[in-house]
Biopython code that builds the backbone (N, CA, C, O; Angstrom):
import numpy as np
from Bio.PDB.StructureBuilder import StructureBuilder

atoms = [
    (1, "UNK", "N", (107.918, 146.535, 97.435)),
    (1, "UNK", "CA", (106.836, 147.195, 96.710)),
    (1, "UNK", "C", (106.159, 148.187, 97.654)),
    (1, "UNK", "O", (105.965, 147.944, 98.845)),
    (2, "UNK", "N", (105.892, 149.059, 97.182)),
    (2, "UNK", "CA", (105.178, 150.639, 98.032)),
    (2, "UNK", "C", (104.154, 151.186, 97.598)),
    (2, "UNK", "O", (103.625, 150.842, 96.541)),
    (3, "UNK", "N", (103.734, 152.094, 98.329)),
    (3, "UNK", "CA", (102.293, 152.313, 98.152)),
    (3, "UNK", "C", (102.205, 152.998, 95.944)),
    (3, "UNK", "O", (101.348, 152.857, 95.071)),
    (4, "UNK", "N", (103.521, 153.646, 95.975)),
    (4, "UNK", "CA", (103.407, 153.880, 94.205)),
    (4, "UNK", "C", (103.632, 153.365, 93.292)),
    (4, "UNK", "O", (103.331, 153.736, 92.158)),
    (5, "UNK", "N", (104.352, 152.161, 93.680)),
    (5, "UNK", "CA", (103.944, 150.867, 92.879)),
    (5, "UNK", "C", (103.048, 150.536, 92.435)),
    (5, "UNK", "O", (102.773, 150.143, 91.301)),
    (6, "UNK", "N", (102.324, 150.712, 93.599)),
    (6, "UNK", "CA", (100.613, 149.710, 93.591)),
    (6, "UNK", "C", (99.856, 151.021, 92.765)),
    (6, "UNK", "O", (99.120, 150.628, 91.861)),
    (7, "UNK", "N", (99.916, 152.389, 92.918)),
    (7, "UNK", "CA", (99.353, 153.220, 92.244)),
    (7, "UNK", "C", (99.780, 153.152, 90.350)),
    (7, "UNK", "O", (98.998, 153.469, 89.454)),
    (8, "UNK", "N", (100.981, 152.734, 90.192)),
    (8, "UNK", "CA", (101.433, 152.795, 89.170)),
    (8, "UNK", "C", (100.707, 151.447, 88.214)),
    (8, "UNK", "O", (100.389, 151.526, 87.027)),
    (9, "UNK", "N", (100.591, 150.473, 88.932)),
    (9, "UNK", "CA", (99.743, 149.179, 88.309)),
    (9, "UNK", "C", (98.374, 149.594, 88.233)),
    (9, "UNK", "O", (97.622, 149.423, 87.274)),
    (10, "UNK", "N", (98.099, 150.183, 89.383)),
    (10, "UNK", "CA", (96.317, 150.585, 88.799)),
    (10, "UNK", "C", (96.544, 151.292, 88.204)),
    (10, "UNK", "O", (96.813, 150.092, 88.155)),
    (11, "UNK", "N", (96.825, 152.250, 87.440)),
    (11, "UNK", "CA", (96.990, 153.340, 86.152)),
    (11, "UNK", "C", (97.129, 152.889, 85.551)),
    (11, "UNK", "O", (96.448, 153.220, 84.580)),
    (12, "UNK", "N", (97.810, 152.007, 85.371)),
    (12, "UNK", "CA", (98.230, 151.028, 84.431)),
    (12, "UNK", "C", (97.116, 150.059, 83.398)),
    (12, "UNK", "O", (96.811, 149.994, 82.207)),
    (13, "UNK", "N", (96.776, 149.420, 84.633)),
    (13, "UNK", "CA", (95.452, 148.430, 84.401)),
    (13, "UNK", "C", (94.167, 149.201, 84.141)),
    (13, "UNK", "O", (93.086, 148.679, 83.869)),
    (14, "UNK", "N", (94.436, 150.655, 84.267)),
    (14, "UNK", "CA", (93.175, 151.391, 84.064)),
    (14, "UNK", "C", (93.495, 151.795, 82.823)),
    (14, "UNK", "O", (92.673, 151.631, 81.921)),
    (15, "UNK", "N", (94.332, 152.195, 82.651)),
    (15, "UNK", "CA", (94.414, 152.476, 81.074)),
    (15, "UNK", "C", (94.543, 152.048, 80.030)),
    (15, "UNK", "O", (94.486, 152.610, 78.936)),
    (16, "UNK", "N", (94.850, 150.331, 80.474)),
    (16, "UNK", "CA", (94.365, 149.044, 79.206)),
    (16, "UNK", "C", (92.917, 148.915, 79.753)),
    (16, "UNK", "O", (92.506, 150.035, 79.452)),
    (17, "UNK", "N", (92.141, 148.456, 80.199)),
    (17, "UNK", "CA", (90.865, 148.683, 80.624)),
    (17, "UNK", "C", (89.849, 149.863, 79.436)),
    (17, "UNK", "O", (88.868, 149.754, 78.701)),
    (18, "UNK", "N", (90.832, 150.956, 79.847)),
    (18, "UNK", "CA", (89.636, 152.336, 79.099)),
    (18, "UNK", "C", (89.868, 152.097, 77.748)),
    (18, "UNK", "O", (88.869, 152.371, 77.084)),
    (19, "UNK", "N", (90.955, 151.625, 76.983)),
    (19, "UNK", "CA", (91.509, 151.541, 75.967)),
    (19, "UNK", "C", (90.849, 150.528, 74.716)),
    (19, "UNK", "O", (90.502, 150.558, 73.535)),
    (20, "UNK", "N", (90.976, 149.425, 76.159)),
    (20, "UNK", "CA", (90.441, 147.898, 75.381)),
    (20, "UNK", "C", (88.405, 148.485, 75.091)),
    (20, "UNK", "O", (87.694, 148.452, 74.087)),
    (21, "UNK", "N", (88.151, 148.937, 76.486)),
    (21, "UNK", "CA", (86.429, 149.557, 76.290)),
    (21, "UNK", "C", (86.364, 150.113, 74.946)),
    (21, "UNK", "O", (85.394, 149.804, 74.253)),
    (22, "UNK", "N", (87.367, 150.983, 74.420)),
    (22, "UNK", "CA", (87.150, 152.622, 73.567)),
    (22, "UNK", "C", (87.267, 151.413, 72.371)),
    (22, "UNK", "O", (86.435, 151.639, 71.492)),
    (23, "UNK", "N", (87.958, 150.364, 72.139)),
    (23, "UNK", "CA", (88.234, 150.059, 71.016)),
    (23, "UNK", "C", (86.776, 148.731, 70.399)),
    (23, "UNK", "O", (86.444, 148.464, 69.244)),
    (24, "UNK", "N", (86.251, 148.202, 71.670)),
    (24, "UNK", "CA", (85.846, 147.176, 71.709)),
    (24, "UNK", "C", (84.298, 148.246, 71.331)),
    (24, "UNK", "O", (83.867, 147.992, 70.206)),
    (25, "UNK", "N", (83.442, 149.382, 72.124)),
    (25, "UNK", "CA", (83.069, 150.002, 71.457)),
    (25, "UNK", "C", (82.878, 150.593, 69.690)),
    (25, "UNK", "O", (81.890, 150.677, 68.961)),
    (26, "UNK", "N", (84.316, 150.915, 69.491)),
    (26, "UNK", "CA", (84.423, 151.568, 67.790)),
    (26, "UNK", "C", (84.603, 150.327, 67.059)),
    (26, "UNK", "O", (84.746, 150.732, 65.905)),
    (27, "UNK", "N", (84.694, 148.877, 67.025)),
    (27, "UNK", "CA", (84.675, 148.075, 66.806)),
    (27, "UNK", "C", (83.409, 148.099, 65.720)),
    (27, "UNK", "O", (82.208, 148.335, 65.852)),
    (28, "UNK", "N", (84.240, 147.746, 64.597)),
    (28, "UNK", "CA", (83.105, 147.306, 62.969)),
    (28, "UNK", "C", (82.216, 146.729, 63.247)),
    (28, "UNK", "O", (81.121, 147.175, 62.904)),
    (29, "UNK", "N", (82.308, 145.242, 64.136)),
    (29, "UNK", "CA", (81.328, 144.126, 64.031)),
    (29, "UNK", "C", (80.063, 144.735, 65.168)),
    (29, "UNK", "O", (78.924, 144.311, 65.364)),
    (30, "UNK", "N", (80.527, 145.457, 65.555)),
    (30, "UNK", "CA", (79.149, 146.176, 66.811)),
    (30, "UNK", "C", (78.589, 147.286, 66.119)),
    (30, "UNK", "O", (77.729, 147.988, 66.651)),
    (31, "UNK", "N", (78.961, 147.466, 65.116)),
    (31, "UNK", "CA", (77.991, 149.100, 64.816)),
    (31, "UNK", "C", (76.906, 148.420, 64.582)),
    (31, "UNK", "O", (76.172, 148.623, 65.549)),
    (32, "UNK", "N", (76.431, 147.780, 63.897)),
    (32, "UNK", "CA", (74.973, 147.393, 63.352)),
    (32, "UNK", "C", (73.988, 147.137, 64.930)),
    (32, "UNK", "O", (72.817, 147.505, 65.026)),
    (33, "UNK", "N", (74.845, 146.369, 66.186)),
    (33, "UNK", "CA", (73.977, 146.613, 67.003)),
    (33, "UNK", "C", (73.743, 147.640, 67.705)),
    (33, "UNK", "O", (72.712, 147.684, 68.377)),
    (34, "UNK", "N", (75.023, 149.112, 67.697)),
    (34, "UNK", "CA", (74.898, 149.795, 68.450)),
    (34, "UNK", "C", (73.812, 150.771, 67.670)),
    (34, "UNK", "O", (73.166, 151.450, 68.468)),
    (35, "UNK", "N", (73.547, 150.940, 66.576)),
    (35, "UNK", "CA", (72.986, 151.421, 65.540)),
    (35, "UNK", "C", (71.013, 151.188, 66.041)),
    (35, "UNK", "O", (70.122, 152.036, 66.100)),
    (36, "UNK", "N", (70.982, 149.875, 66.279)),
    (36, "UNK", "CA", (69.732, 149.303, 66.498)),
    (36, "UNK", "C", (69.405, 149.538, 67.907)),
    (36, "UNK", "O", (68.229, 149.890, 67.989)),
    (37, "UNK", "N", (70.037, 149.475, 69.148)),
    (37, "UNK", "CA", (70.255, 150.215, 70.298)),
    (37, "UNK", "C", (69.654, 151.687, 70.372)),
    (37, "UNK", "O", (68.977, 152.243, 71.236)),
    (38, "UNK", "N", (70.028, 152.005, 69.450)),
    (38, "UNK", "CA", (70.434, 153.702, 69.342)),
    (38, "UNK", "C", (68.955, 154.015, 68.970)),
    (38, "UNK", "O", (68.473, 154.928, 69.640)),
    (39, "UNK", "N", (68.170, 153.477, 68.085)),
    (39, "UNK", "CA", (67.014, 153.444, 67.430)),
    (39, "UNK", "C", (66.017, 153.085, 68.254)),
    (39, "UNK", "O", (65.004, 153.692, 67.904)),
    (40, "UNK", "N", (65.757, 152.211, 69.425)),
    (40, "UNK", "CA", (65.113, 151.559, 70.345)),
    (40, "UNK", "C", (63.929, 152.706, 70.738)),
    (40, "UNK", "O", (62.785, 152.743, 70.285)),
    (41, "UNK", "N", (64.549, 153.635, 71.720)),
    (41, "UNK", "CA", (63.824, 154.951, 72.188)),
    (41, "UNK", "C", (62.499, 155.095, 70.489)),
    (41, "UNK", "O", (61.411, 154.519, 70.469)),
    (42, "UNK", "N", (62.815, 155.612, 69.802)),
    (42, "UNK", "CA", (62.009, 155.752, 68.459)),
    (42, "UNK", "C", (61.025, 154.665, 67.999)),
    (42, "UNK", "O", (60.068, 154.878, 67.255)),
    (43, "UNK", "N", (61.297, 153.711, 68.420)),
    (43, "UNK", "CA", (60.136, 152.762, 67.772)),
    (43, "UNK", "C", (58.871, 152.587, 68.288)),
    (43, "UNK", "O", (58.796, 152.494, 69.513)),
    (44, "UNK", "N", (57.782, 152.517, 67.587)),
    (44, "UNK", "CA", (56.457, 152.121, 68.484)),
    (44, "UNK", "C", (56.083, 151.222, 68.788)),
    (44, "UNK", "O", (56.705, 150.333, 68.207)),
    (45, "UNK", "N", (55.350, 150.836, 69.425)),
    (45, "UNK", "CA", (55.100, 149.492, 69.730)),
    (45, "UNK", "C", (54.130, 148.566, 68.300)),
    (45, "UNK", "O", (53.836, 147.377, 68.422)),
]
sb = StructureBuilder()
sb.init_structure("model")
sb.init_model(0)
sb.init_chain("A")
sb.init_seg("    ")
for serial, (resi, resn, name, xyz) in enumerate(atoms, 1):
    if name == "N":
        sb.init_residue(resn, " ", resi, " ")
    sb.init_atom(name, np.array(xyz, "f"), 0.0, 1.0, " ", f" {name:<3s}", serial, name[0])
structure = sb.get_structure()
């Protein structure tokens, strides 16, 4: 194993990583909190 091996697994693992984030983000069951998140800044006390 060589140094582009090891480069080829982190690309790798980075791009299930960004993937699993992007999906786990657009994910149905989170809009309602990202929604309420989003609204936070706006509310008064």
């Amino acid at each position: 194993m060589d140094i582009n091996d090891l480069r080829v697994i982190v690309t790798v693992v980075s791009l299930v990583t960004f993937v699993g984030i992007w999906v786990w983000a657009w994910s149905r069951k989170n809009k309602a909190r990202f929604d309420e998140a989003a609204r936070l800044p706006f509310q008064s006390d």
